[in-house]
N, C-alpha and C positions, 0 to 999 in steps of 0.2 A: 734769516735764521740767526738765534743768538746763543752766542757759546760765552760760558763759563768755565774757569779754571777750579777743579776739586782741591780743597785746603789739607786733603789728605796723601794723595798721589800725582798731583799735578795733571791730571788727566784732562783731555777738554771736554767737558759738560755740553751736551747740547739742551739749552731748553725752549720745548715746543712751543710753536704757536698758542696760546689763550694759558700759557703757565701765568701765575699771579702771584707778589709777593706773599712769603707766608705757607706756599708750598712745599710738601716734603718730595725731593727726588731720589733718584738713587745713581751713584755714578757706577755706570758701565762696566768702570775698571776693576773698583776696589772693592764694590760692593755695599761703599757707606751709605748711610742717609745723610740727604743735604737739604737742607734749608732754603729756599730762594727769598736771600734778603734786598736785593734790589732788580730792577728790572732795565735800568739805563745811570750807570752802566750796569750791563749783566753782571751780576755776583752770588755768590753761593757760599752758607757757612755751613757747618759740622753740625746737623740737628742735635738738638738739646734731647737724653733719654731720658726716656719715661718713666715714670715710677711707675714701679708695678704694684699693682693694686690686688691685697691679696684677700679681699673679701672685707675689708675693714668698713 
């Protein structure tokens, strides 16, 4: 099992078996979205928001 530290709360991230980089998680604690930008070593960044798309 590979854990990650959240860059927002310091929480430990668990991410599951078959996560891939590029995936959006969410941390447990704080409730953000994380990013999984690597996989060895496990790390996780602050997802980038979305622009919202207002019908344009």
């Amino acid at each position: 099992m590979n854990t990650a530290v959240c860059p927002e709360c310091e929480a430990e991230v668990v991410l599951e078996a078959g996560t891939e980089v590029g995936e959006i998680i969410v941390c447990g604690d704080c409730g953000v979205d994380l990013e999984v930008i690597s996989l060895d070593p496990p790390e996780v960044a602050l997802a980038p928001m979305e622009e919202e798309d207002w019908g344009e």
